[in-house]
LUMLO-703557 format. One record per residue: residue number from 1; residue in three letters; chain; z, x, y of N, C-alpha, C, O in turn. Coordinates in steps of 0.1 Angstrom, whole numbers. Layout:
BEGIN
  num  residu  chaine    n.z    n.x    n.y   ca.z   ca.x   ca.y    c.z    c.x    c.y    o.z    o.x    o.y
  NUM     Ala       A      Z      X      Y      Z      X      Y      Z      X      Y      Z      X      Y
...
This chain:
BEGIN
  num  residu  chaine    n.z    n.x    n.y   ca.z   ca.x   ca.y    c.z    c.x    c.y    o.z    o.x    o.y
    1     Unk       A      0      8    -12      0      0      0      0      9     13    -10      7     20
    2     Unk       A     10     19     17     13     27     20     -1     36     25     -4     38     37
    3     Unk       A     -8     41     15    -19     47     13    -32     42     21    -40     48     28
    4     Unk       A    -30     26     17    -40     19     22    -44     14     35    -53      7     40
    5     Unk       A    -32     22     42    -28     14     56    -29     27     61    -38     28     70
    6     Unk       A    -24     37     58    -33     49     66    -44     51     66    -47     53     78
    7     Unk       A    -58     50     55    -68     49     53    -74     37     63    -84     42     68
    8     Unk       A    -72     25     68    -75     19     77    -71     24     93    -78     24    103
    9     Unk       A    -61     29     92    -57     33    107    -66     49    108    -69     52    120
   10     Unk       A    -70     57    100    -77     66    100    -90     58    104    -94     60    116
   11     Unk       A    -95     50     96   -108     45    100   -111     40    113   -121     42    120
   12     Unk       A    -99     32    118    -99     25    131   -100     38    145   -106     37    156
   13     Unk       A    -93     49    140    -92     59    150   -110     68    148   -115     74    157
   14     Unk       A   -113     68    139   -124     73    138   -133     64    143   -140     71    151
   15     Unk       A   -136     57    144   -141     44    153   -140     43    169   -149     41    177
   16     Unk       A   -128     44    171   -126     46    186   -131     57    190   -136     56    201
   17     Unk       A   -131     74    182   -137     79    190   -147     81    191   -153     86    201
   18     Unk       A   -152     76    180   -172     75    181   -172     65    193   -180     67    202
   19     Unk       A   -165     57    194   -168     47    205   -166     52    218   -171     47    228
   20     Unk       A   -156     65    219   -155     72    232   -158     81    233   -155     88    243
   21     Unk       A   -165     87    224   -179     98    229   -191     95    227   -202    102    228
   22     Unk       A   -188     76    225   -207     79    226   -205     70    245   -215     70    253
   23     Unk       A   -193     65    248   -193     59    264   -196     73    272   -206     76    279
   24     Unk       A   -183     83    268   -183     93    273   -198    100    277   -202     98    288
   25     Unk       A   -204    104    271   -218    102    271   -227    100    279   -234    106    287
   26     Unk       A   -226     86    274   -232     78    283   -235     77    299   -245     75    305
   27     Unk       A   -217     80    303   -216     80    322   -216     91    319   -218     93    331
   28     Unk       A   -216    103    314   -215    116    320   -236    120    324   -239    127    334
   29     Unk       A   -245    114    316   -256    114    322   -256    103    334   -265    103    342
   30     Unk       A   -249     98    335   -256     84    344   -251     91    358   -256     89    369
   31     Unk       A   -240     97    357   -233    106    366   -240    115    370   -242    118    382
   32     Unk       A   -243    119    361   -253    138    366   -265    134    372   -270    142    380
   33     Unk       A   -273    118    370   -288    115    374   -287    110    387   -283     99    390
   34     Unk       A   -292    122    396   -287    118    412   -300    108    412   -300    100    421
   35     Unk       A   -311    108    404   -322     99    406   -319     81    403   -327     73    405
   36     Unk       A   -309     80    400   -303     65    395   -305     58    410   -310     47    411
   37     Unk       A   -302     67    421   -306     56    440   -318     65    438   -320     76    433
   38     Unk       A   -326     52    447   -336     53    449   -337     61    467   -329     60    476
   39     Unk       A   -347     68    466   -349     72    483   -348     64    495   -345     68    506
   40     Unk       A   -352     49    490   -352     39    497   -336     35    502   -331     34    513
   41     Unk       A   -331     34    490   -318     33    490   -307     44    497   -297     43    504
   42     Unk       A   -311     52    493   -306     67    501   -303     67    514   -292     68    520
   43     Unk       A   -320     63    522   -320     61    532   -311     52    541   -308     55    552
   44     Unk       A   -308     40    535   -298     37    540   -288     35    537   -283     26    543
   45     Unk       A   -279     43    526   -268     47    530   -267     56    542   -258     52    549
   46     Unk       A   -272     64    545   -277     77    556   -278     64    568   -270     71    575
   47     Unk       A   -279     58    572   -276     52    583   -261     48    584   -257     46    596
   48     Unk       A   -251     46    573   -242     40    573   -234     57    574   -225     59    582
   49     Unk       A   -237     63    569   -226     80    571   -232     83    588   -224     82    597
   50     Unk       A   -245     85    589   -249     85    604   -242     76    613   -242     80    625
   51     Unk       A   -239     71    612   -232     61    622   -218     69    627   -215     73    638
   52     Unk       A   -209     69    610   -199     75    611   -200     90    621   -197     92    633
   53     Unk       A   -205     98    612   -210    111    620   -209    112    636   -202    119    643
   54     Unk       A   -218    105    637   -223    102    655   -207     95    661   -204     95    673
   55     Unk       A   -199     92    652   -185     84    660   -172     99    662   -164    103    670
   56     Unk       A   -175    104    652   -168    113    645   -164    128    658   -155    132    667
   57     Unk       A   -179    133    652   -185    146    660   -188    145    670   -192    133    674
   58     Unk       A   -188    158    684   -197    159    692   -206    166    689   -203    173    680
   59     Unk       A   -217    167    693   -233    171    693   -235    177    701   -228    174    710
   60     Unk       A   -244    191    703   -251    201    709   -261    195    713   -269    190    705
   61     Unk       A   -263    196    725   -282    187    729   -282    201    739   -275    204    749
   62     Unk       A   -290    208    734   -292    220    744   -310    221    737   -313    219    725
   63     Unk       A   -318    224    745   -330    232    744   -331    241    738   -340    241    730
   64     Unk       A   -325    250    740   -327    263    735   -314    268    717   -313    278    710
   65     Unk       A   -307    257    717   -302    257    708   -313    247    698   -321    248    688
   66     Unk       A   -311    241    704   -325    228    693   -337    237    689   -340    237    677
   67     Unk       A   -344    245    697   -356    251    694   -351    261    685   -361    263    677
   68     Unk       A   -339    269    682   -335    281    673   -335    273    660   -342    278    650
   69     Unk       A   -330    264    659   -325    256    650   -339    249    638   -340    247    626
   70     Unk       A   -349    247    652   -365    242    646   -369    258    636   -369    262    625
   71     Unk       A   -371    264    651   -379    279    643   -372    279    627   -377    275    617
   72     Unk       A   -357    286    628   -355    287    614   -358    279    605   -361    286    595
   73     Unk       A   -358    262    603   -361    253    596   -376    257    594   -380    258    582
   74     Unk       A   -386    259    606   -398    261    604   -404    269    593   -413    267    585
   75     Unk       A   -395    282    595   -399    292    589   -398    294    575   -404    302    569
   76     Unk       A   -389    285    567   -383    277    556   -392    271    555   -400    274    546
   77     Unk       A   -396    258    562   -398    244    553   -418    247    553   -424    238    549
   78     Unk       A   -422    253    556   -436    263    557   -440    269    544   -452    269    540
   79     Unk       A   -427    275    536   -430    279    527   -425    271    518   -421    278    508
   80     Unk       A   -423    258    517   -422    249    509   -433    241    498   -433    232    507
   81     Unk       A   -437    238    494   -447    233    486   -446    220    490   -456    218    496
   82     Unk       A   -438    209    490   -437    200    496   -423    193    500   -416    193    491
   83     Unk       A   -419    189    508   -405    180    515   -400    169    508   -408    160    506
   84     Unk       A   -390    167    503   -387    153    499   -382    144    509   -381    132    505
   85     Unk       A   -380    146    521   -372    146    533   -372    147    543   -369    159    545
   86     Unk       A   -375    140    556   -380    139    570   -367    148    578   -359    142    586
   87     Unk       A   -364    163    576   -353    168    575   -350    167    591   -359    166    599
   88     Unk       A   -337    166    594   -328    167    604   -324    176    606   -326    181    595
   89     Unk       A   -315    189    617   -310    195    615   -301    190    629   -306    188    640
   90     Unk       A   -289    188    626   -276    186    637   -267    196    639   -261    200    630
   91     Unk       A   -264    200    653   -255    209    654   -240    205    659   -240    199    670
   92     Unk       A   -229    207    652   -220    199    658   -211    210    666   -208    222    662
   93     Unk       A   -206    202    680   -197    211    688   -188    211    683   -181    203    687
   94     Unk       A   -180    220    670   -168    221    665   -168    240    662   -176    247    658
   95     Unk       A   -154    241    665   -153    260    658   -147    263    645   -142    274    641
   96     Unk       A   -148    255    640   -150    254    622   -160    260    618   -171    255    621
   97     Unk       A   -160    271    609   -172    278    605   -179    272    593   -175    274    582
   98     Unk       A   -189    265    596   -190    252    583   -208    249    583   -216    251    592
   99     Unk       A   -210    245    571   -223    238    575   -223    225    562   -218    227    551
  100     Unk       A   -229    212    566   -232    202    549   -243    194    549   -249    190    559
  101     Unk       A   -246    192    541   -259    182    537   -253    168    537   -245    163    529
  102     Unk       A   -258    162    545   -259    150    544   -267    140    535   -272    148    527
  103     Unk       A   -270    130    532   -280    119    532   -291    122    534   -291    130    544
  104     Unk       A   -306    118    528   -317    114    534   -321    126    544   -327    123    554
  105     Unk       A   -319    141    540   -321    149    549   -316    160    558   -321    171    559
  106     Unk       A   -306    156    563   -296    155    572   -286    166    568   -277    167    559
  107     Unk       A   -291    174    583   -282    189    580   -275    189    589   -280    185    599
  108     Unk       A   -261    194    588   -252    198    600   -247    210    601   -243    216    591
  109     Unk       A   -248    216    611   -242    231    612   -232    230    624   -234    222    633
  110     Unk       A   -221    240    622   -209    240    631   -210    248    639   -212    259    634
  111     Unk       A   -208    248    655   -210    260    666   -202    270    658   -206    282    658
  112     Unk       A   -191    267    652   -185    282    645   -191    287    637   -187    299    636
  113     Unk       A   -202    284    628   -207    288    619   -216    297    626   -218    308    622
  114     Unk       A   -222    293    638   -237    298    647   -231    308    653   -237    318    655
  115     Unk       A   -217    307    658   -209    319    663   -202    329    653   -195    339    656
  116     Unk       A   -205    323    642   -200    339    630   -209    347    622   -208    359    619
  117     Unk       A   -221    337    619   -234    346    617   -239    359    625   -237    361    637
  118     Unk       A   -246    368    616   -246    380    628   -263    377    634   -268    381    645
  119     Unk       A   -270    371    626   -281    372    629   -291    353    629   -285    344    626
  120     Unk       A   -303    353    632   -308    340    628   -313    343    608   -312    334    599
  121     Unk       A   -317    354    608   -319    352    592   -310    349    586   -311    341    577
  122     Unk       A   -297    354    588   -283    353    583   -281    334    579   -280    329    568
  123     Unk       A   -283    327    593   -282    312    592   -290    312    585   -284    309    575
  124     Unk       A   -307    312    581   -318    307    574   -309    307    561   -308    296    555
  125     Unk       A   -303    320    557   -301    319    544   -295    306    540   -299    299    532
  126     Unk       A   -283    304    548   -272    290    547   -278    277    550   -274    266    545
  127     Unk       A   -289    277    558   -301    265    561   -304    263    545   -302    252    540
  128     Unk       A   -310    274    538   -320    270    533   -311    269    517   -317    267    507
  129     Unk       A   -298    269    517   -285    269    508   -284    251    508   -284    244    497
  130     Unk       A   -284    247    518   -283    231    520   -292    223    518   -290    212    513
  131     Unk       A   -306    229    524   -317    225    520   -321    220    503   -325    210    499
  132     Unk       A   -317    231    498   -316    233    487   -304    222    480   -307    216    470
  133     Unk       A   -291    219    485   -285    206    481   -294    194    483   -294    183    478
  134     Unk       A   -301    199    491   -312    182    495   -316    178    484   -313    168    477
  135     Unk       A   -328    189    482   -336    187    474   -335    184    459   -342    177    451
  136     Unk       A   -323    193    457   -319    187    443   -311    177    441   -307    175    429
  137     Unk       A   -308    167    454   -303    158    453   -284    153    446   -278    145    441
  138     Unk       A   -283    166    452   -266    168    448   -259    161    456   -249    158    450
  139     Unk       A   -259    154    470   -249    148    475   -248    133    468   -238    128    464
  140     Unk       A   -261    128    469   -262    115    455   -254    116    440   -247    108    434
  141     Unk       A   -259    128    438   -250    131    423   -233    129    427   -225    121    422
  142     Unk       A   -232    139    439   -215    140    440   -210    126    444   -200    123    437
  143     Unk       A   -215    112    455   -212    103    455   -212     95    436   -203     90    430
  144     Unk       A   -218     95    434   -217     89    425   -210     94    411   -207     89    400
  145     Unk       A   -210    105    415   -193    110    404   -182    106    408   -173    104    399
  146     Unk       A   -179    103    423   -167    102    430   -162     89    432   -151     86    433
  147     Unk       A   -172     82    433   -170     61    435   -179     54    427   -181     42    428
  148     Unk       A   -184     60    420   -196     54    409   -209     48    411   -212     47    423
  149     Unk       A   -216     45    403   -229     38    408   -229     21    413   -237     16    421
  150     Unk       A   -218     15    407   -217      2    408   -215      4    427   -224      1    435
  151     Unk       A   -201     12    430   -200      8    439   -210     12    453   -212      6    463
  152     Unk       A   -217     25    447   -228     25    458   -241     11    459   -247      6    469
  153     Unk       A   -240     10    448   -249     -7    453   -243    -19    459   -247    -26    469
  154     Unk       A   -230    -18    451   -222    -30    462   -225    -26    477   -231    -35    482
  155     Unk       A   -225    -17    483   -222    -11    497   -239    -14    500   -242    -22    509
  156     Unk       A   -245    -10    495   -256    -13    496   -264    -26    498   -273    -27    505
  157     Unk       A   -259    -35    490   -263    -51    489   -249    -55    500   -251    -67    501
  158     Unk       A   -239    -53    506   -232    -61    513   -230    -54    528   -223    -59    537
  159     Unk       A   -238    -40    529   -236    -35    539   -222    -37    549   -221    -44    559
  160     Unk       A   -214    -30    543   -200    -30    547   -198    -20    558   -196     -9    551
  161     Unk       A   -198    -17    569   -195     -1    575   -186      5    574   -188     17    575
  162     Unk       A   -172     -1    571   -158      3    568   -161     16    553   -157     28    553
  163     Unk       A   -169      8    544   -167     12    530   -181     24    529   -183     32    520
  164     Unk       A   -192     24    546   -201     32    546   -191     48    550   -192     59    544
  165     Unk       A   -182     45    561   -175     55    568   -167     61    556   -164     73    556
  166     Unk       A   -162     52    544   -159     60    536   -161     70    527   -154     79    522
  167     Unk       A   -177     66    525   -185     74    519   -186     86    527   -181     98    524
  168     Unk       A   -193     81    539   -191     94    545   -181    111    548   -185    122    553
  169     Unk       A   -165    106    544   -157    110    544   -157    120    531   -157    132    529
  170     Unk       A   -157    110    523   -161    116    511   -170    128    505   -167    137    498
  171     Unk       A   -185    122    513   -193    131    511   -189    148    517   -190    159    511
  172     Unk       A   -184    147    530   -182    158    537   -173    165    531   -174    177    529
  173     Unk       A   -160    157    525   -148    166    522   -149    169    508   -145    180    506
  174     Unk       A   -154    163    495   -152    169    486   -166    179    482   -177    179    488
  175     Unk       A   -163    187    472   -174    197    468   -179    197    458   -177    190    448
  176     Unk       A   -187    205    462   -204    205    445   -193    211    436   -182    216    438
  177     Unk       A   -200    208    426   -194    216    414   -203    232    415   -212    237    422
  178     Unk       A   -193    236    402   -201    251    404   -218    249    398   -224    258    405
  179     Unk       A   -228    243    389   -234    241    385   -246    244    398   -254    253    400
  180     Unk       A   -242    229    408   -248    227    419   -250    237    427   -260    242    430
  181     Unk       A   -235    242    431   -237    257    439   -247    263    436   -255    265    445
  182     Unk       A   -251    268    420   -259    275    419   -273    274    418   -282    282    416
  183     Unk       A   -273    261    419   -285    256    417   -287    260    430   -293    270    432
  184     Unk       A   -282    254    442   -286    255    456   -283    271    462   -285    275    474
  185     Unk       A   -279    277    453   -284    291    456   -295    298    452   -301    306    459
  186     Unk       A   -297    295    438   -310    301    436   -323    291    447   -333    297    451
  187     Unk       A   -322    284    449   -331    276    459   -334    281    467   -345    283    472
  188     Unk       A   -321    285    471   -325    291    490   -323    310    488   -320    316    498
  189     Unk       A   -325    319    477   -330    330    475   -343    328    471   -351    336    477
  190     Unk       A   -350    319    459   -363    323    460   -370    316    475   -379    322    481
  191     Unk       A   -365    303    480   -372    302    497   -371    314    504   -379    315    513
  192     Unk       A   -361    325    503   -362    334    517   -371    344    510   -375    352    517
  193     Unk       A   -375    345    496   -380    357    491   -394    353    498   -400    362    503
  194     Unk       A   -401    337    497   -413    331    500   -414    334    514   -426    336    518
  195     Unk       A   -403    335    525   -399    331    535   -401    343    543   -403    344    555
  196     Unk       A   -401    354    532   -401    369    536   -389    372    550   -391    376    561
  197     Unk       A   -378    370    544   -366    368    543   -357    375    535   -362    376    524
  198     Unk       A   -342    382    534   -337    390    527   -325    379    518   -317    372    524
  199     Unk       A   -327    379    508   -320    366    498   -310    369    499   -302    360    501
  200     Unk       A   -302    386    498   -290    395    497   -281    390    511   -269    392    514
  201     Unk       A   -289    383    518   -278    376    534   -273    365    532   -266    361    541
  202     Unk       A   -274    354    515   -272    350    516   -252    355    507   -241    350    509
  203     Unk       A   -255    366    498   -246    372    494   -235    374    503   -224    367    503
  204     Unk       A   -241    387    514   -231    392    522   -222    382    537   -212    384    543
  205     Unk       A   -231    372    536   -221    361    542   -209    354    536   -198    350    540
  206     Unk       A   -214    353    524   -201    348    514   -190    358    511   -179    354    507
  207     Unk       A   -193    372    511   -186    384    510   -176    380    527   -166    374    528
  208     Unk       A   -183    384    535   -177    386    551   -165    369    547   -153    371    546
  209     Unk       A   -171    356    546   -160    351    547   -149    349    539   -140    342    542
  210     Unk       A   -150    357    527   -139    358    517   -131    365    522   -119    363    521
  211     Unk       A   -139    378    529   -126    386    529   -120    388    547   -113    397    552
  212     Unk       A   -127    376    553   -123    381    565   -106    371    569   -106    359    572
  213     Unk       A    -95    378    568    -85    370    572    -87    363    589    -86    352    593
  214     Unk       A    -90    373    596    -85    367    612    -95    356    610    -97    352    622
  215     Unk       A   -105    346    601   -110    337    604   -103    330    593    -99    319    598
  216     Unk       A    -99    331    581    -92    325    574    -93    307    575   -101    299    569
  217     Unk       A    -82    305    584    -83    290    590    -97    285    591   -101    277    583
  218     Unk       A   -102    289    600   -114    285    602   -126    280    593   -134    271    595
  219     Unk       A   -126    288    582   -133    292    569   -133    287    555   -142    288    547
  220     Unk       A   -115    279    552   -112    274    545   -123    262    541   -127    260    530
  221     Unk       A   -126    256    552   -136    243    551   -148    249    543   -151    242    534
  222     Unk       A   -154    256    545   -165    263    540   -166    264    528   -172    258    520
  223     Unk       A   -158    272    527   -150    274    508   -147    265    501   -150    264    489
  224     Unk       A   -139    253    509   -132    243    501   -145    237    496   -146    237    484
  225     Unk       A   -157    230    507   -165    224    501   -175    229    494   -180    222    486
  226     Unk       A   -179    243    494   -188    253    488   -177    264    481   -174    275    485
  227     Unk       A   -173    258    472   -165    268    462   -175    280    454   -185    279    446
  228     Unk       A   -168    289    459   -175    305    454   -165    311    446   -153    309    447
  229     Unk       A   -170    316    438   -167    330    427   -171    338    427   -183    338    427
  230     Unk       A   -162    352    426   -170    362    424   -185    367    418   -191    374    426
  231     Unk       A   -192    363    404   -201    356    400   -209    351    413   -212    360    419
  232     Unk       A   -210    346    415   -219    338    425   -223    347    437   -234    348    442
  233     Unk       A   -210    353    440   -216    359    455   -220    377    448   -228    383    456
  234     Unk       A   -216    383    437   -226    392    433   -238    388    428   -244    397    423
  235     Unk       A   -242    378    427   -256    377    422   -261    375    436   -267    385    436
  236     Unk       A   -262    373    443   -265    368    460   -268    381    461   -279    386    459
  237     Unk       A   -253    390    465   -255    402    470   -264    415    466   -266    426    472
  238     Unk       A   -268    410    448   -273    420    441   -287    417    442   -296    423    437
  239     Unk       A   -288    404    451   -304    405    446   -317    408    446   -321    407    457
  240     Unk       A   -327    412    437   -336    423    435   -352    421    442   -361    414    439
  241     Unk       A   -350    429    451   -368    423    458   -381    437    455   -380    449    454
  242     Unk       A   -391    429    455   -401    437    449   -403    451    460   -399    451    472
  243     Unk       A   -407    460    453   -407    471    455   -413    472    471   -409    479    480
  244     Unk       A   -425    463    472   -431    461    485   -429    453    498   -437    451    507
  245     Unk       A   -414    447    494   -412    436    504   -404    439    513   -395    446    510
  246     Unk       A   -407    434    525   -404    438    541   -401    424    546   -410    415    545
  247     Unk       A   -388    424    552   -388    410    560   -389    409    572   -384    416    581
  248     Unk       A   -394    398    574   -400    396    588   -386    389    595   -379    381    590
  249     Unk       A   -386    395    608   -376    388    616   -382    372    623   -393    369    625
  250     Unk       A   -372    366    625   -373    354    629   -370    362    643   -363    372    645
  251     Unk       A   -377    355    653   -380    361    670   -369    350    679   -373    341    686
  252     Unk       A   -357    353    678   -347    347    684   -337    353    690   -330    359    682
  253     Unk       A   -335    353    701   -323    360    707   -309    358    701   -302    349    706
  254     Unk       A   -306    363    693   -293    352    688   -282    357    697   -272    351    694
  255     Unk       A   -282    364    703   -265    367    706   -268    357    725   -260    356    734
  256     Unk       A   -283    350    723   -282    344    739   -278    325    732   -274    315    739
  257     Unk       A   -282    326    718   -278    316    714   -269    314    709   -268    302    709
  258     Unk       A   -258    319    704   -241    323    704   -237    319    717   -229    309    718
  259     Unk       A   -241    325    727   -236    324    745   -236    310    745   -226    304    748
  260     Unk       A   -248    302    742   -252    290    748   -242    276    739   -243    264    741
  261     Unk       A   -234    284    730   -226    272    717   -213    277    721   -203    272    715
């Protein structure tokens, strides 16, 4: 009797876990497939985080900051094969050394970030780092690990702004996984190798803010949302360019565009 009743409770538990590794499963792709929203749909969430943003942040509207900001994107998205994305590039008046991908495009870079870079290729590299979250469509993936797919459609079919600002919140503060990171790093080293660009800047920036204490504070945000490992930033810093390659400077005064942020 005894016998018999373990053999069913064995069975029953073998049961359940086939039943929770095949759910398991299940959401762990439905999770990873940032393709589950549509572009359409993308798009407007990205009005409901844009809203927040624009309430949030102040904005840089300078000429000569806007035009630095085109050139580098230019010089990038030129050697692109094609766009998924009518890209934005926003600079926000804050001295947080930071940059994120938004929605539908939508890049933000922090006057502190533009004031700790030493150079404009320096930024390209970190442009073309987020870029690279675009493209592969990681900030979709990360929403939808974090509040699920149901709820991005609710929000979607009832256009709530309260529950859009949340996303938004969300999007900004939590981080890629390491997977992502690397995906969006190999992205934006082979664009600067295309870009004729030094891929190794995107290394030595991640070096300078690891180890730089007097910014520390400042830098945490950077890190927090773009978590680095050792791993990651020697592959950056090691990386190997053909024997004949020379990079071309981007033609920007940067230390008059530092002045101007």
């Amino acid at each position: 009797m005894i016998s018999k009743m373990w053999k069913e409770l064995v069975g029953l538990l073998a049961i359940f876990l086939a039943l929770w590794a095949a759910l398991s499963y299940y959401n762990y792709d439905v999770v990873k497939d940032p393709f589950a929203i549509s572009l359409e749909s993308e798009e407007e969430l990205a009005e409901f985080m844009n809203e927040y943003m624009m309430a949030d942040f102040e904005f840089i509207h300078n000429s000569k900051v806007d035009s630095a900001m085109d050139m580098i994107f230019d010089r990038l998205s030129s050697n692109m094969d094609s766009l998924t994305y009518d890209y934005k590039i926003h600079v926000i008046d804050n001295a947080m050394v930071n940059a994120f991908t938004s929605l539908n495009g939508n890049i933000y870079i922090f006057t502190g970030l533009i004031k700790k870079v030493e150079s404009a290729e320096e930024l390209a590299l970190i442009m073309a780092h987020e870029i690279g979250h675009a493209e592969k469509r990681h900030v979709i993936q990360k929403l939808i690990r974090t509040i699920g797919i149901e709820t991005l459609t609710a929000i979607l079919s009832g256009g709530d702004p309260v529950l859009g600002s949340e996303i938004a919140k969300l999007a900004i503060s939590t981080s890629f996984d390491r997977e992502n990171e690397e995906e969006a790093d190999d992205f934006a080293m082979e664009l600067a190798l295309k870009s004729q660009l030094r891929p190794s800047r995107l290394g030595q920036f991640f070096i300078k803010i690891k180890g730089d204490d007097d910014f520390f504070l400042n830098e945490i945000e950077f890190i927090r949302t773009h978590p680095m490992d050792n791993d990651r930033i020697k592959k950056a810093a090691d990386f190997l360019l053909p024997t004949d390659f020379e990079e071309v400077p981007i033609e920007i005064d940067w230390l008059e565009i530092q002045e101007e942020v």
